[in-house]
ChimeraX commands (.cxc) that place a marker at each C-alpha (Angstrom):
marker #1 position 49.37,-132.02,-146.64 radius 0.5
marker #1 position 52.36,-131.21,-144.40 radius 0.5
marker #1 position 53.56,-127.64,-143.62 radius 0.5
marker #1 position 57.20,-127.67,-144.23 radius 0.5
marker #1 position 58.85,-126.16,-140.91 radius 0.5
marker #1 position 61.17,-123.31,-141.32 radius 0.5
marker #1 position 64.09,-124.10,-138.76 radius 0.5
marker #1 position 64.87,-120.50,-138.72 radius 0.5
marker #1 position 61.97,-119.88,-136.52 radius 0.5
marker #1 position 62.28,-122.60,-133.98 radius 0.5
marker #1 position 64.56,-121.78,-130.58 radius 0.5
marker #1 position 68.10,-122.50,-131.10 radius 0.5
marker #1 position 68.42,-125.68,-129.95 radius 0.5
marker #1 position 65.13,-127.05,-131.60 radius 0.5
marker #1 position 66.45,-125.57,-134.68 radius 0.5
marker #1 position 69.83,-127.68,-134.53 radius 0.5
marker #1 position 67.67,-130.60,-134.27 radius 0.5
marker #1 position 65.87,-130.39,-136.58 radius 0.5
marker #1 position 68.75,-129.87,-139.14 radius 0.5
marker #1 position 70.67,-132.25,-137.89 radius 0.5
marker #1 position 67.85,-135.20,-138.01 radius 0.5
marker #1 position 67.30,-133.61,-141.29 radius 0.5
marker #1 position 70.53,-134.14,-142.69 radius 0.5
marker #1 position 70.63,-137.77,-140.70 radius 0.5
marker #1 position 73.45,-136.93,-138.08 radius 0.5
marker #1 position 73.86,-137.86,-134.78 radius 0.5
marker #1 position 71.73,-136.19,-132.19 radius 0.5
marker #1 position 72.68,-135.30,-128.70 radius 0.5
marker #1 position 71.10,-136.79,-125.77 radius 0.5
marker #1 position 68.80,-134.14,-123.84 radius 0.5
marker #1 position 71.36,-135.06,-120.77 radius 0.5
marker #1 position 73.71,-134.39,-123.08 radius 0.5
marker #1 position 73.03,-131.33,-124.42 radius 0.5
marker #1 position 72.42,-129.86,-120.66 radius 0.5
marker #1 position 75.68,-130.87,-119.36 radius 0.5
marker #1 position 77.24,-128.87,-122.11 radius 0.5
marker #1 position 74.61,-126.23,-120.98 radius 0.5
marker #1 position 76.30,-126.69,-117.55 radius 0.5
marker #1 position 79.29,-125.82,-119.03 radius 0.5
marker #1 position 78.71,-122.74,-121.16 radius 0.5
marker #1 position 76.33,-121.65,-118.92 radius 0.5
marker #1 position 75.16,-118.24,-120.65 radius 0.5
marker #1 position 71.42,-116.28,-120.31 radius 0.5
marker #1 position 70.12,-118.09,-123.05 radius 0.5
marker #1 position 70.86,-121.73,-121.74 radius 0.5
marker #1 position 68.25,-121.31,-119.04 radius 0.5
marker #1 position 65.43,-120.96,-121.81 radius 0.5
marker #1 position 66.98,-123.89,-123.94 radius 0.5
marker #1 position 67.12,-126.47,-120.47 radius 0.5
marker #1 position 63.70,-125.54,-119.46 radius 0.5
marker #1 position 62.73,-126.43,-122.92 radius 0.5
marker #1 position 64.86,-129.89,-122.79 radius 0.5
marker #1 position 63.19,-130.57,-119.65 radius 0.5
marker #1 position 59.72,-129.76,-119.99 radius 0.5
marker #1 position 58.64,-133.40,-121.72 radius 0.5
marker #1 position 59.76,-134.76,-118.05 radius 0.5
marker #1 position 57.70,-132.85,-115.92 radius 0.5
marker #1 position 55.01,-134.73,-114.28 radius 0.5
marker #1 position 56.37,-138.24,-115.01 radius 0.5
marker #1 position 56.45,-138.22,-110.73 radius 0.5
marker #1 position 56.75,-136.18,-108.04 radius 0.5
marker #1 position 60.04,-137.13,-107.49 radius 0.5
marker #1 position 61.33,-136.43,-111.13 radius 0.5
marker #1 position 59.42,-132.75,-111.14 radius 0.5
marker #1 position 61.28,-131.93,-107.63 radius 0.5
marker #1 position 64.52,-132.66,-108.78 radius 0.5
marker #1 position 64.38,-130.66,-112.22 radius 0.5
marker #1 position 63.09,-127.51,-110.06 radius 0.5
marker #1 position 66.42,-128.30,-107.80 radius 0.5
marker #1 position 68.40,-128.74,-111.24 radius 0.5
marker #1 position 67.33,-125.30,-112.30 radius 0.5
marker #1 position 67.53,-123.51,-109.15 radius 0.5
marker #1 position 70.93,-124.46,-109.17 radius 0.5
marker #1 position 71.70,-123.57,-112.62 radius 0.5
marker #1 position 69.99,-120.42,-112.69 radius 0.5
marker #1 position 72.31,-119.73,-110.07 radius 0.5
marker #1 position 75.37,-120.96,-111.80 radius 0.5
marker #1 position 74.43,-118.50,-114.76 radius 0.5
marker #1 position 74.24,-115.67,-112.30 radius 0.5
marker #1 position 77.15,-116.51,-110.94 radius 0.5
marker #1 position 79.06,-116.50,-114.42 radius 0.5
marker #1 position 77.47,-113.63,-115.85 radius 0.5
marker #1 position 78.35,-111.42,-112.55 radius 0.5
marker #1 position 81.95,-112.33,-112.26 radius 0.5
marker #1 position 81.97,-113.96,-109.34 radius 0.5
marker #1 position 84.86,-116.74,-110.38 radius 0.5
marker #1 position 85.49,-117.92,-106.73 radius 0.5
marker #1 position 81.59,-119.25,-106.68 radius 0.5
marker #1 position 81.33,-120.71,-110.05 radius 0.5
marker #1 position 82.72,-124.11,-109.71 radius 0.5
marker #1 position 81.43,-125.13,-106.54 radius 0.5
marker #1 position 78.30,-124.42,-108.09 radius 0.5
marker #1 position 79.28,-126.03,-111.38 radius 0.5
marker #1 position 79.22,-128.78,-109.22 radius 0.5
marker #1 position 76.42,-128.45,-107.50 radius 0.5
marker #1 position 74.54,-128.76,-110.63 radius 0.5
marker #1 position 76.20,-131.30,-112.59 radius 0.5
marker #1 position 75.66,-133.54,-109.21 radius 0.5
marker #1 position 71.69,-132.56,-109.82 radius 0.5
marker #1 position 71.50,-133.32,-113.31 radius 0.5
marker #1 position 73.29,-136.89,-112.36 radius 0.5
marker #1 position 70.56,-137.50,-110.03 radius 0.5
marker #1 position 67.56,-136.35,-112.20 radius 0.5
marker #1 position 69.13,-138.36,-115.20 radius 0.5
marker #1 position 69.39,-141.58,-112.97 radius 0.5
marker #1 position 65.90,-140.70,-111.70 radius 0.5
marker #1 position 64.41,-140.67,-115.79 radius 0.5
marker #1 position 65.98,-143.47,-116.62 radius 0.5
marker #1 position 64.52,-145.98,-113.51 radius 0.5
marker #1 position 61.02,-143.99,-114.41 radius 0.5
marker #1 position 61.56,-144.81,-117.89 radius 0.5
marker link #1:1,2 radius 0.2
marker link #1:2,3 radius 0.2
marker link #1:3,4 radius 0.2
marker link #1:4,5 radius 0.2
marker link #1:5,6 radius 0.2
marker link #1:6,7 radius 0.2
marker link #1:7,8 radius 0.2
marker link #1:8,9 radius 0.2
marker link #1:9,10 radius 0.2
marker link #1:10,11 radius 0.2
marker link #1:11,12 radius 0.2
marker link #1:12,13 radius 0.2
marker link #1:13,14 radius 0.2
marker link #1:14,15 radius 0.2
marker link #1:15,16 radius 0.2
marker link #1:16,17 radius 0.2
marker link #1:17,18 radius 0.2
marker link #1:18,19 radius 0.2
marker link #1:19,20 radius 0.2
marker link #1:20,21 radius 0.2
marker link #1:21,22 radius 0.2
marker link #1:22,23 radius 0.2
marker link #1:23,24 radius 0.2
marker link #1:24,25 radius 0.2
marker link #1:25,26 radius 0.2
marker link #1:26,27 radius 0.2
marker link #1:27,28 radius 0.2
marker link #1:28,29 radius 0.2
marker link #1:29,30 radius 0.2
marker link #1:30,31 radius 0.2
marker link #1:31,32 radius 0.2
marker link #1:32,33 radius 0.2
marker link #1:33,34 radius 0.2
marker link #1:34,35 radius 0.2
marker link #1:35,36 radius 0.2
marker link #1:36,37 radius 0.2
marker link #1:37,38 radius 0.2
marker link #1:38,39 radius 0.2
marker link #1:39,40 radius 0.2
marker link #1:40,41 radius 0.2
marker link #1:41,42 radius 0.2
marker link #1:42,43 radius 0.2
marker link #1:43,44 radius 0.2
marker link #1:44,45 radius 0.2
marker link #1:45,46 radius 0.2
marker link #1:46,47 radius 0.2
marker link #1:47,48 radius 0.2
marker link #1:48,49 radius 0.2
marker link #1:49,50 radius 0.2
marker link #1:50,51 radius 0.2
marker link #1:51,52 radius 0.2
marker link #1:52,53 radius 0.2
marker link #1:53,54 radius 0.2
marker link #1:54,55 radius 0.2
marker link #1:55,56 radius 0.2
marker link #1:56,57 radius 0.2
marker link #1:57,58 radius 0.2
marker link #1:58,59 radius 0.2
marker link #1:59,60 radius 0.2
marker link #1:60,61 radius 0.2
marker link #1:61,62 radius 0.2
marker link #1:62,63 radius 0.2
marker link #1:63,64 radius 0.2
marker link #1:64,65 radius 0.2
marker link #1:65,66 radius 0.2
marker link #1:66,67 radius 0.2
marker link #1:67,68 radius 0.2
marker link #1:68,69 radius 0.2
marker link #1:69,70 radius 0.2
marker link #1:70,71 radius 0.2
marker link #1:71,72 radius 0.2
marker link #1:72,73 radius 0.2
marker link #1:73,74 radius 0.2
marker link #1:74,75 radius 0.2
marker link #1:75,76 radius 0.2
marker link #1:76,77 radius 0.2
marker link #1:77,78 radius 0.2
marker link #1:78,79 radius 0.2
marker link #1:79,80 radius 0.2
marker link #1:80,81 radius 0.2
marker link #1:81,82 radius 0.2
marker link #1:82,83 radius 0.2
marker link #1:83,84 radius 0.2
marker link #1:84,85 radius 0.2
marker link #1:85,86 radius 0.2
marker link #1:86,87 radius 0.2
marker link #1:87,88 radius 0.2
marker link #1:88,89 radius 0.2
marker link #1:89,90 radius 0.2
marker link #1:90,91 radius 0.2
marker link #1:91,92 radius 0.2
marker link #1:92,93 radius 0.2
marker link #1:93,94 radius 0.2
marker link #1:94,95 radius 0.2
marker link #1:95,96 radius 0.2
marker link #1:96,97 radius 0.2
marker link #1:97,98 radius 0.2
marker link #1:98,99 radius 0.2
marker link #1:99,100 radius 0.2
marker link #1:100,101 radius 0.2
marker link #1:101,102 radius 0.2
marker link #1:102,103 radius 0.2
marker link #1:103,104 radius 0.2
marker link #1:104,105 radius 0.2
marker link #1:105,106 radius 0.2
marker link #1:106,107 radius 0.2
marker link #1:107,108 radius 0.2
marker link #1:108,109 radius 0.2
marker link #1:109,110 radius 0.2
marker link #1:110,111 radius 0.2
view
């Protein structure tokens, strides 16, 4: 038999899922979701995109280089946020949507 999971103990992001496909809604796209991670860009997002990215690591060399240049990037963009520095943050905004872009076009030939 089953054990029922209690969404309450899951990470915040796995726990929206999981309601969500529970009550049959719409569910983001991982790409998705990090882009409005991008965004936001707060302490906890690092946690929740390492977690949206971990089921691509070690498709390829290629894919596992550019999510470690993805988070580099964004780790630095949520640094830059949480410190203030407003003159930095959309250059490197950009910086890491521009990574994303490429690690989501290099998924999808992989795929």
């Amino acid at each position: 038999m089953r054990q029922a999971i209690n969404p309450v103990q899951l990470e915040p992001f796995v726990r929206s899922q999981v309601l969500v496909t529970r009550l049959g809604g719409i569910k983001l796209d991982s790409f998705q979701r990090l882009e409005a991670l991008v965004d936001s860009a707060g302490v906890g997002s690092i946690k929740e995109a390492n977690a949206l990215l971990r089921r691509f690591k070690g498709r390829s060399q290629m894919i596992t280089a550019a999510i470690d240049e993805f988070m580099l990037d964004f780790m630095t963009l949520v640094f830059v946020v949480e410190t203030g520095e407003e003159g930095f943050e959309n250059p490197i905004r950009k910086l890491a949507r521009g990574r994303l872009s490429n690690l989501n076009q290099l998924v999808n030939v992989a795929a």
